[in-house]
N, C-alpha and C positions, 0 to 999 in steps of 0.2 A: 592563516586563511580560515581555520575550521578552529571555534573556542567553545567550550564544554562547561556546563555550570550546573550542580547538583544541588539543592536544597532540599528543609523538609517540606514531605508532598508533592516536587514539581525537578526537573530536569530541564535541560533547554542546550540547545547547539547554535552556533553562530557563525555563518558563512559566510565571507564576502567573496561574492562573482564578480569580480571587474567592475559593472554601474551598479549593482543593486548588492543587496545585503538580506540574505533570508536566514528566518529563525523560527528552528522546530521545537515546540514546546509540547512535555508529557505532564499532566496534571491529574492527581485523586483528590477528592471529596475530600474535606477532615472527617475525622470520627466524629463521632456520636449526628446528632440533630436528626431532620429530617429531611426527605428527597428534594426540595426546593431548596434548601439552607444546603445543601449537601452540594448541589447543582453549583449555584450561586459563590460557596464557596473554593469551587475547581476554578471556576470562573475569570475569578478576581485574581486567582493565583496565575492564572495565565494572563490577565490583564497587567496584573504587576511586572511581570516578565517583558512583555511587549512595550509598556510604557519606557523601562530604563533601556533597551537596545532599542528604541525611537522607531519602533512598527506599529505606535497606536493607528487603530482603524486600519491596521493592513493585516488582516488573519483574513486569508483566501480558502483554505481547505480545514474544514476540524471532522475529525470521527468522535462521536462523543458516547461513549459503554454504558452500558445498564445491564442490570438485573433481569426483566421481564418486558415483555412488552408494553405491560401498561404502564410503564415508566415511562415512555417515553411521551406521552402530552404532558407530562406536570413540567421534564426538564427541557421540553420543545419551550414551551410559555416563558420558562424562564430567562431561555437564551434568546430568545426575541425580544425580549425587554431589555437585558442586559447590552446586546451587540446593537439595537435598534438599526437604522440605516444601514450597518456597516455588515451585516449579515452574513457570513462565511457562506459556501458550500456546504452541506453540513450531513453527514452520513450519521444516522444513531443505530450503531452495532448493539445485538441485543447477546449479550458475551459477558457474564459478570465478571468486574474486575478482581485482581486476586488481594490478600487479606484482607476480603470481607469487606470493600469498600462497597459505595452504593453508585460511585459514576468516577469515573475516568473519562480525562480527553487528549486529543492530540491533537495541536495546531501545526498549522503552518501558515507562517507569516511574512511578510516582504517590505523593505523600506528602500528607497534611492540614497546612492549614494553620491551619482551625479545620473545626467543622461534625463532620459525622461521615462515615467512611471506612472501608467494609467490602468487603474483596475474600476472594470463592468460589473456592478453587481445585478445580474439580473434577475435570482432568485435565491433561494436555498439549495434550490438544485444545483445550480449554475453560476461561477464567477469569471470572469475571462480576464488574465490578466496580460499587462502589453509592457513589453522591454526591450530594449536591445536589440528594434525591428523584429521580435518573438513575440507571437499573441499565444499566452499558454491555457484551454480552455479545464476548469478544475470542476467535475462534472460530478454528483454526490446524493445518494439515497433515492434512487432511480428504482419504481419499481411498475409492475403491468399494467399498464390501464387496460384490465380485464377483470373478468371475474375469475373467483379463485377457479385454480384445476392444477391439472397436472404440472411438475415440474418442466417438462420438454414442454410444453406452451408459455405458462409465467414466465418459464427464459427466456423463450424466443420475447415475449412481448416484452419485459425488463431492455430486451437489446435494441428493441426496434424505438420503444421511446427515448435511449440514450441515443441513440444514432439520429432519431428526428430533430432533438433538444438540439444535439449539434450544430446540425444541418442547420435547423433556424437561426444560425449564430453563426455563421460562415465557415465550421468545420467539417471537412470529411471525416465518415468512419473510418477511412485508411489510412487518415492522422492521431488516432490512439494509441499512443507510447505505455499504457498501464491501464492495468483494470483491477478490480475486488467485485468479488462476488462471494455472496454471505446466502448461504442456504441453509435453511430449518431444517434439522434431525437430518442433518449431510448424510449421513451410513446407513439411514435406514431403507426400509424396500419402497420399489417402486414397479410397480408391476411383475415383470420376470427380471427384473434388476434391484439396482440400488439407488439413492435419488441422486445423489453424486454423478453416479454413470447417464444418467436422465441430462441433469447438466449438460454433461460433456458433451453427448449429442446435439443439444440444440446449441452452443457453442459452436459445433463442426459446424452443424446446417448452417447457421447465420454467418459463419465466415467465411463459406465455402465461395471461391474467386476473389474474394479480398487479397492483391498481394499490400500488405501494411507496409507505409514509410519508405517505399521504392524509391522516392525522390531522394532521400538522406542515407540511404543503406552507401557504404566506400562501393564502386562500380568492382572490384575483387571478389565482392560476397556473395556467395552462390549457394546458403544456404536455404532455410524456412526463413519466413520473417515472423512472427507472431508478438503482442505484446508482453510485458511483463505483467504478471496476475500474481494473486491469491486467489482460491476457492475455499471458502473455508467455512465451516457451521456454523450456527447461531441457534437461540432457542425459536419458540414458536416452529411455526410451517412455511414462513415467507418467504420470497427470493430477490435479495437487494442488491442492486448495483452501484457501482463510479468507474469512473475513470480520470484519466489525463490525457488532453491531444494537444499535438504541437503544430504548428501554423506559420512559417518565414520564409519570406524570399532569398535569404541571403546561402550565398554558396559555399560559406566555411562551416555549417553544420553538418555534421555527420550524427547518425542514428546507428547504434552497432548492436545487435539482439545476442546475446551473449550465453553460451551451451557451457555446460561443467564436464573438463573432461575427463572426472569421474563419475559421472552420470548419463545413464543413458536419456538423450532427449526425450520432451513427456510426451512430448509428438508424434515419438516414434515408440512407445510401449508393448506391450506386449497386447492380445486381447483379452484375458488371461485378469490385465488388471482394470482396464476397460473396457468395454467393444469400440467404440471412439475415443483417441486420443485423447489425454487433454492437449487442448491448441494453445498453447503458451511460453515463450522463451525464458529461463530460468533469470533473466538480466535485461534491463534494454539501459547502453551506456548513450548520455547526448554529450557529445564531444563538438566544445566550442575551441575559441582563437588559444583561451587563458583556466581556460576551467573544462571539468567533465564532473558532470553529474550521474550518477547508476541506482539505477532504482531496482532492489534485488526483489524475485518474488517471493513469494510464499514457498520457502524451501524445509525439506525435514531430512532422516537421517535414511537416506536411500542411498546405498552404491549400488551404479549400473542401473536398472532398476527395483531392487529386491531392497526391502525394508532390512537395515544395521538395527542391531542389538535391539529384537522387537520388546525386550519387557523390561530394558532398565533405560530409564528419565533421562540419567546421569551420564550415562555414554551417548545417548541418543543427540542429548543437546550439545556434546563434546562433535559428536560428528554432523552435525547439523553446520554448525559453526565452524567446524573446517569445511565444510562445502562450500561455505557462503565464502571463505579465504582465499579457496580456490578459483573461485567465481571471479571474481573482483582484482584476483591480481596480475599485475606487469606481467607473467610468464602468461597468463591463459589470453590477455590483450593482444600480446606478439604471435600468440596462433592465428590469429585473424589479420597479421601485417601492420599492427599498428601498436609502435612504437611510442614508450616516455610517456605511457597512459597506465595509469591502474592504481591498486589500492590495496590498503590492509583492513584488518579491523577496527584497527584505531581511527579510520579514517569514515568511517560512519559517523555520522550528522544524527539519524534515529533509528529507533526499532523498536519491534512490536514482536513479540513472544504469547504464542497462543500456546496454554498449557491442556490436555486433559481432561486430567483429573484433578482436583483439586490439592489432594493431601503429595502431589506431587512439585507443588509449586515452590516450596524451599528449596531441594534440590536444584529444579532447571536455574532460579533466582541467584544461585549459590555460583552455579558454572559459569552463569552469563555475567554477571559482580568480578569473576576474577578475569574474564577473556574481554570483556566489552568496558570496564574502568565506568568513569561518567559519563554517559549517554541515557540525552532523554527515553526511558521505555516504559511501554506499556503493556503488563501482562495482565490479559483475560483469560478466562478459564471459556474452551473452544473444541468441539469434536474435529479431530482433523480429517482426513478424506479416506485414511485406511484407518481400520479397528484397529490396528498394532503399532499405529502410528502416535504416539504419546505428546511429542511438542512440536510447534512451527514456526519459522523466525523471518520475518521479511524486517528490509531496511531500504535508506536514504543515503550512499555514500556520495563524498564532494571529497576531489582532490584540483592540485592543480595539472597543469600540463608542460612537463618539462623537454623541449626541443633541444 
């Protein structure tokens, strides 16, 4: 069900869900040239990849990494020439990739395998894709239609124009299964805070009465609902958003928001490390007929809530990566009453490893090469959301569903 292909420069996983067949590919730059040729040639290496598992013209969502900001109109131009029509979602994280590359991408792509298969491109922002009576909206590089200011405004506005994009496209905000949110100079101050904690707040305020995904939650779960996220830094001062909402009439999907129970919910923090929660569930699982999908968030090396081994890389990401085992497997499924669901590491599709510091990036590369095997990933160099906080690893796992 889940097949795995590593080459040089490019990684790729291969799922088949029952009618459709999705494939996530990680892509760097070659060496040497320059940011167009550089672009161009991540590009094609994803196109090559798409072309032989039969997804051409189906890449729905790509994150595409740079250097700096102003990289990003030379490799926007170029990916609009290259995709033309067929134009992803398309988020450009401003995160330089590690050794020293000049762009990194990460696709995500879809092909029929029977059934029927219709994807909306409506913009870059926005692609909405339809399956298996599922309309999935893949929502990408969202940011305020304002003028600049403060963090707790740009958020609020980043969320209110994702929620209106939606709305124009027949989603509700309380159909958001995942979010990313990318904040400039995440740790630094913000008035009598930090911008991070700035976030968090306007997160609270904008969610505040949202109960998310009530219709799909199993009628047993009586906890938080929240989606799955990353918060996570970026260069510059901007504040970028996406997400993913899910949309079906049918009665056998379940939505399961999934807590570590070695971790204390970030929900429920201290204030200590907050004054506002972060509002986010560490997992959200979509459990179909034949498949379950879990889209893990942005998780680091916290037990409880107090940051493991604040100043070594190498155990951080040892413990990062058993939270994320934890997460995801059959034992923490069955705390929730649901049974012949769950997952290992092996069973991750992709991942994304935000590093630090840079002269740290062998190390985490080192842990995550012998625990995580072939899977497409992409590491950028990334401020996490605490100062002692060194790496963070979200992913895409896909198993099946054994009754």
């Amino acid at each position: 069900m889940l097949r795995k292909v590593s080459r040089h420069g490019a990684g790729y996983s291969v799922a088949d869900l029952n009618k459709v067949r999705y494939v996530f590919v990680s892509a760097v730059s070659p060496d040497g040239s320059d940011l167009p040729d550089q672009t161009l040639g991540a590009l094609e290496t994803v196109g090559q990849v798409i072309h032989e598992e039969a997804t051409l013209g189906a890449i729905v969502r790509q994150a595409v990494f740079v250097r700096e900001p102003a990289e990003i109109e030379p490799c926007c131009d170029v990916i609009h020439e290259f995709y033309g029509p067929d134009l992803p979602a398309t988020t450009y994280v401003v995160q330089p990739p590690c050794e020293g590359r000049r762009v990194a991408i990460e696709a995500w792509g879809v092909s029929r395998r029977s059934g029927d298969l219709e994807i909306e491109r409506v913009s870059e922002n926005l692609v909405v894709l339809h399956h298996d009576e599922i309309a999935w909206a893949h929502c990408a590089g969202i940011r305020a239609d304002a003028p600049p200011g403060a963090v707790h405004e740009r958020s609020l506005g980043a969320f209110a124009a994702m929620r209106d994009l939606l709305a124009d496209h027949g989603f509700a905000f309380d159909q958001v299964v995942r979010t990313w949110l990318y904040l400039g100079d995440i740790v630094g101050p913000e008035g009598d805070g930090q911008r991070y904690q700035e976030l968090n707040r306007a997160r609270a305020d904008f969610y505040h009465g949202t109960r998310f995904l009530a219709r799909f939650v199993p009628p047993t779960f009586d906890g938080a609902i929240y989606p799955a996220s990353t918060g996570i830094g970026a260069r510059g001062s901007e504040v970028t958003m996406g997400c993913i909402a899910l949309s079906t009439a049918r009665d056998d999907i379940r939505v399961l928001p999934l807590e570590n129970p070695v971790q204390t919910p970030a929900f429920h923090y201290e204030a200590h490390h907050s004054p506002h929660s972060p509002r986010f569930s560490r997992a959200v699982a979509i459990v179909g007929r034949e498949a379950c999908a879990i889209l893990v968030s942005g998780t680091a090396s916290i037990v409880g809530s107090e940051t493991f081994a604040p100043t070594d890389v190498g155990a951080q990401t040892q413990r990062t990566l058993d939270n994320i085992a934890a997460l995801i497997s059959p034992e923490n499924f069955a705390r929730y009453g649901i049974r012949g669901v769950g997952a290992a590491l092996g069973d991750l599709a992709l991942a994304r490893v935000y590093v630090k510091r840079p002269e740290d990036y062998p190390t985490a590369r080192a842990v995550c090469d012998e625990r995580l095997g072939e899977l497409p990933v992409v590491f950028a160099i990334a401020d996490v959301c605490r100062p002692e906080l060194l790496v963070e690893i979200e992913g895409v796992a896909v198993v099946p569903i054994h009754r």
